[in-house]
N, C-alpha and C positions, 0 to 999 in steps of 0.2 A: 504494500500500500504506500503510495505516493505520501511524503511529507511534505508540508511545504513553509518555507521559512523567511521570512520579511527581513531583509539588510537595511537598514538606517541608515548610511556610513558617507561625509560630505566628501573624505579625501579618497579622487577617483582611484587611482594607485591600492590603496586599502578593498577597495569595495571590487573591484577588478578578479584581485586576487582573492578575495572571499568568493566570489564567483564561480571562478572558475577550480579553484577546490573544493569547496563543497556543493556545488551543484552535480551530481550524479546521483543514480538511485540508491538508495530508495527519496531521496531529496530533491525539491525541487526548489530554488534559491530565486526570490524576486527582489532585485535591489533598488533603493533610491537615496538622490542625494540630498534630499530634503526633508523637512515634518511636513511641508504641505504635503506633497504629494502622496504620503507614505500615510499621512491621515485620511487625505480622502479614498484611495485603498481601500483602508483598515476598516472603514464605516462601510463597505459592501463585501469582502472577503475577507474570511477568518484564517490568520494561520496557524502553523501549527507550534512555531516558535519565533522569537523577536529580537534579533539580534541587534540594539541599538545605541549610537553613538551618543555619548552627554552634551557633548557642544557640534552645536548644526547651525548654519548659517540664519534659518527661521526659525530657531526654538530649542529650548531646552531639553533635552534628556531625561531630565530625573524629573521634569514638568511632564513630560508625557508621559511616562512611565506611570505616576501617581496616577494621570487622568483613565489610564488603560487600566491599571487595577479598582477606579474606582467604580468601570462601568461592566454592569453585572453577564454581561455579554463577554466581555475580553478579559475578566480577570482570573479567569484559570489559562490562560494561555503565559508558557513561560516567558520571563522575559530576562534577556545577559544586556545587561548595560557594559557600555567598553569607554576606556577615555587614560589617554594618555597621563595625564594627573592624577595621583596617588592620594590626595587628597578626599577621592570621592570611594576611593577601597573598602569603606564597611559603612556603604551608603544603601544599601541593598534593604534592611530590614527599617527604611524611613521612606523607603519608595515602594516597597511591593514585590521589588526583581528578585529573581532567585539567584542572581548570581553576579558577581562585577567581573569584567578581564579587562586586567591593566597591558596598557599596549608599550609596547610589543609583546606581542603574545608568541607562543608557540603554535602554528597551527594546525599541526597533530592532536593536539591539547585541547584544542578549542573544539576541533571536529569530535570529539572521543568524549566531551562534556555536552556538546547539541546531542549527540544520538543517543548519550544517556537521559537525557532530559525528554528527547520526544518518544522513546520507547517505554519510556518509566508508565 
């Protein structure tokens, strides 16, 4: 069964490369480089996991993340906040996400944490 997994991510280079490795099956990887677009998305397809950036050119991360958990529609759907700044590392249980990854990440690591999370 197909998974499918929403990318956040504004730096194209980052999101490229998420692409194109975790895009295979059982996954199927829709990316964008903004909150607009990626909200209005999210307001008619559901994913199966939310791979999303804290600082995006139109909005916050850990703003959207809150507003995703608060809507009773999207808040079982996991979500990995990522952000280069360490500062937002155990930001997780204030926002909803089940997960932070600090970047640079490992992306063995990263892929091996999505499919425990969407199989779980």
């Amino acid at each position: 069964m197909t998974k499918r997994i929403f990318i956040v991510e504004d730096d194209e280079d980052i999101r490229e490369m998420l692409e194109l490795f975790l895009d295979e099956p059982p996954l199927r990887v829709v990316a964008f480089s903004n909150a607009t677009d990626f909200l209005t998305r999210v307001a008619t397809e559901t994913p199966d996991l939310i791979l999303l950036d804290i600082k995006l050119p139109d909005g916050n991360g850990v703003e959207i993340c809150r507003e995703l958990k608060a809507s009773p529609a999207l808040a079982s759907i996991p979500v990995l906040l990522m952000s280069a700044n360490i500062q937002y590392e155990n930001i997780t249980g204030d926002t909803g996400a089940e997960e932070f990854i600090s970047k640079p990440f490992d992306i063995l690591t990263l892929r091996n944490k999505i499919h425990s999370r969407i199989s779980a």
